[in-house]
C-alpha positions in Angstrom: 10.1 18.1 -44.4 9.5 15.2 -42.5 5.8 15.1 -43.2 6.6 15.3 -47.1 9.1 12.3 -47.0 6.4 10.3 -45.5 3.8 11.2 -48.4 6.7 10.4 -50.8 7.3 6.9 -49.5 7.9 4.4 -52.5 6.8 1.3 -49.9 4.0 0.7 -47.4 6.9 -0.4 -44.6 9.1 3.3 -45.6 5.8 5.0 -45.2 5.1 3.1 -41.4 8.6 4.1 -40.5 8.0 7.8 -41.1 4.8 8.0 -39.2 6.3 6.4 -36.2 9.3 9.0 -36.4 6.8 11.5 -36.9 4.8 10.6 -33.7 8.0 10.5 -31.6 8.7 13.8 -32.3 5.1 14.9 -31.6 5.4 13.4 -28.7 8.4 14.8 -27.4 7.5 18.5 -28.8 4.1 18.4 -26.7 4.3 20.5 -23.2 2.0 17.9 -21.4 3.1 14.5 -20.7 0.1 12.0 -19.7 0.8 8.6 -18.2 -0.8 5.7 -16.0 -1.8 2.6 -15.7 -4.7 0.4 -14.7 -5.4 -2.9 -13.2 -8.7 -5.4 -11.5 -8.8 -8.8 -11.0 -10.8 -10.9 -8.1 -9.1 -11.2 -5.3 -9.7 -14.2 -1.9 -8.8 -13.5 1.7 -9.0 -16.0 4.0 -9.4 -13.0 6.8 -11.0 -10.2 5.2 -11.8 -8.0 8.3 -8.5 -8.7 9.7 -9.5 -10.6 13.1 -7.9 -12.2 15.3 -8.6 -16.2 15.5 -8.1 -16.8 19.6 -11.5 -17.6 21.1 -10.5 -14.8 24.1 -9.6 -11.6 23.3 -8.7 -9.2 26.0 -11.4 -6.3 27.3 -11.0 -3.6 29.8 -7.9 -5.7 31.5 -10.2 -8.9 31.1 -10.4 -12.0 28.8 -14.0 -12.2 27.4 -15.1 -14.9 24.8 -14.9 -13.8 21.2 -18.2 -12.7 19.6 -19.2 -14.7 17.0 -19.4 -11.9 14.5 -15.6 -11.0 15.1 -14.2 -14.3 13.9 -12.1 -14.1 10.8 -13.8 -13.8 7.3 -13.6 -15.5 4.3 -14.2 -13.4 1.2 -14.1 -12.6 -2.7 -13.9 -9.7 -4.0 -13.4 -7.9 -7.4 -10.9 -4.5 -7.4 -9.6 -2.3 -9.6 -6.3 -0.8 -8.8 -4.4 2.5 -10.5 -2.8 5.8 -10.7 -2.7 8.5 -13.2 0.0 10.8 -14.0 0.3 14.8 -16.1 3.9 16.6 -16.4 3.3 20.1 -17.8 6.6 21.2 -19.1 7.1 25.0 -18.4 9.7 25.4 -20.7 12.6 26.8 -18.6 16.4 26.0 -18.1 15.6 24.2 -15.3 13.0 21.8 -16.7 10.4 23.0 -14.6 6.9 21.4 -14.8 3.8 20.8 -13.0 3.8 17.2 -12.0 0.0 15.6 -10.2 -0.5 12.4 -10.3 -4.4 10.5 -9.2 -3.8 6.8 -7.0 -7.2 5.2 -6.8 -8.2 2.0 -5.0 -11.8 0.2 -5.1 -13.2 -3.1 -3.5 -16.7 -4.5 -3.6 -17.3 -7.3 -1.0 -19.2 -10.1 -2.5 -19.7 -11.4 1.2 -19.9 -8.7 4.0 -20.6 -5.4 2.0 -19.4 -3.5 5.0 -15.9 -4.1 3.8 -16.2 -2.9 1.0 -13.9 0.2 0.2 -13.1 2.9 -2.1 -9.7 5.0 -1.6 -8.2 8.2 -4.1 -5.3 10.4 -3.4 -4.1 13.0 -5.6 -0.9 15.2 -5.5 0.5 18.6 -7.1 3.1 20.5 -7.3 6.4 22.2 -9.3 9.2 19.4 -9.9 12.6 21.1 -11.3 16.4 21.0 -11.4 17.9 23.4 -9.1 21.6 22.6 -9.6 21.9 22.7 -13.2 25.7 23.2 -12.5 27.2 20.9 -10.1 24.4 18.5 -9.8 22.8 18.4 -13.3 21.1 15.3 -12.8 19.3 15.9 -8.9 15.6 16.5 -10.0 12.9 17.9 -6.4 9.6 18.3 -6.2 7.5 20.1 -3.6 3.7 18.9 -3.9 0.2 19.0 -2.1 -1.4 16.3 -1.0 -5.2 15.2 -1.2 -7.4 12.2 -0.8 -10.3 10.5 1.2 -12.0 7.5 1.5 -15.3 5.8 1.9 -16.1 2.3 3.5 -19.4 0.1 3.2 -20.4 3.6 0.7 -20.0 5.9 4.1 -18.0 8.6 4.2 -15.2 7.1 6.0 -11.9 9.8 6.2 -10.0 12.5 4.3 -6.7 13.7 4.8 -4.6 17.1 3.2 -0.9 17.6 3.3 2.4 18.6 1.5 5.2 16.4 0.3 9.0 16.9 -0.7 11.1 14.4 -2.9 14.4 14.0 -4.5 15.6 11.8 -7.2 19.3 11.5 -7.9 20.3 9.2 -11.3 23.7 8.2 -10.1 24.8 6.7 -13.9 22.6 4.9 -16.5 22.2 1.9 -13.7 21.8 3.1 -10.2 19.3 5.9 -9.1 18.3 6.9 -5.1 15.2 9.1 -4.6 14.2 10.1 -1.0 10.6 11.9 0.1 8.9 12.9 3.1 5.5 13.5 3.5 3.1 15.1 6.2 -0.6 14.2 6.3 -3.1 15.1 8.7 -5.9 12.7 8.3 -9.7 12.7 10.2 -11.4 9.2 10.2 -15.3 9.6 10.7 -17.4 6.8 12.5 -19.5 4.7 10.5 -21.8 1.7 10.9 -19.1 -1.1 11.1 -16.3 0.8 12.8 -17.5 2.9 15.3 -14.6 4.5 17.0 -12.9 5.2 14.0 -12.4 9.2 15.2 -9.7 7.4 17.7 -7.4 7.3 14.5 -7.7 10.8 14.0 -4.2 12.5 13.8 -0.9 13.7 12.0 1.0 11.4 10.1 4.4 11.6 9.0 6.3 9.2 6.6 10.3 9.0 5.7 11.9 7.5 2.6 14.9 6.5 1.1 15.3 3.9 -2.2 17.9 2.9 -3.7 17.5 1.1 -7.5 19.7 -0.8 -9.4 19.3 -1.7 -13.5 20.0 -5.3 -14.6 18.7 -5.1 -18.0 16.3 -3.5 -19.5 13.4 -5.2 -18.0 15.0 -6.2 -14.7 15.5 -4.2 -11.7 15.9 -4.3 -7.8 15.4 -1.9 -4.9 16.3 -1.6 -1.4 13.7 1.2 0.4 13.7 2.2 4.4 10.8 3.6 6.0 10.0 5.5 8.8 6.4 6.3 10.0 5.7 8.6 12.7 2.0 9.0 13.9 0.4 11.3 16.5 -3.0 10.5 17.1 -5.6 13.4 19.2 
């Protein structure tokens, strides 16, 4: 019925209208839910490799002169930064779905290509609403976790585990969420870091946000973190 009304629209700005109500209620009669965004630029660092600018640095309990490769690094370099999201609606009581979601990361050094890097990590898992009842608006999700990395084009580490989060709407202005997640992550030696299988190890990470609503286009946050890391 909808459809027809649009056909018999008497004015080009009746007929717009209709075919914007009629892609909102596409939209929110699909099961799948895509979203994401995208950014690059070109980026300076006045210390790219992250060294330290004393002329000694310490050495097996001695002070040694810096080498004069290890000084800090000036650099450009272009990136592109973003994440992509899918909600598969399962159509339950509960408003169970599949959630994943794709981060990705990439840097080309114009300098030193050794620091150049390229980072993805992708997640899985059911999201739903177990207390309908009492707590209608607490939403979980249980998810897996998977992602890698390679630096200067080497094969540089890779990393698999599971993750648990929370999000609580406490009115129409203030939301907390919580999550924790466990990674066990193996770094592989490559030509400019070579004892980068010292970093090997489980990783755990804590998290608590709270967010408040302004207005419509302003917001602020308050988040604690805890990291835990045990190295082998």
């Amino acid at each position: 019925a909808l459809d027809a009304g649009v056909r018999l629209a008497r004015t080009p700005q009746e007929r717009a209208r209709g075919q914007q109500y009629l892609a909102a209620v596409e939209g929110r009669t699909r099961n799948t839910r895509v979203f994401g965004s995208i950014s690059t630029g070109l980026r300076y660092q006045t210390n790219a490799n992250l060294a330290t600018d004393n002329t000694k640095i310490l050495l097996g309990g001695g002070s040694i002169l810096r080498p004069a490769g290890a000084s800090p690094r000036h650099e450009w370099n272009p990136f592109v930064l973003g994440n992509i999201g899918d909600s598969y609606d399962l159509q339950t009581q509960n408003e169970a779905s599949i959630d994943s979601s794709l981060a990705f990361y990439g840097t080309r050094q114009i300098g030193d290509k050794t620091l150049s890097t390229t980072a993805a990590e992708a997640t899985i898992g059911p999201a739903f609403k177990p207390l309908r009842i009492t707590l209608p608006n607490l939403k979980v999700r249980a998810y897996a976790i998977l992602g890698g990395s390679y630096l200067d084009d080497q094969f540089f580490s890779d990393e698999a585990g599971v993750g648990f989060s929370a999000t609580y709407p406490i009115n129409d202005r203030l939301a907390v969420d919580t999550a924790y997640e466990y990674r066990r992550e193996h770094y592989h030696n490559v030509d400019g870091f070579f004892f980068a299988d010292l970093l090997s190890g489980n990783y755990n990470l804590a998290r608590l946000r709270g967010a408040y609503q302004i207005s419509p286009d302003q917001s602020v946050s308050v988040e604690l973190v805890y990291h835990r890391d045990v190295m082998f």
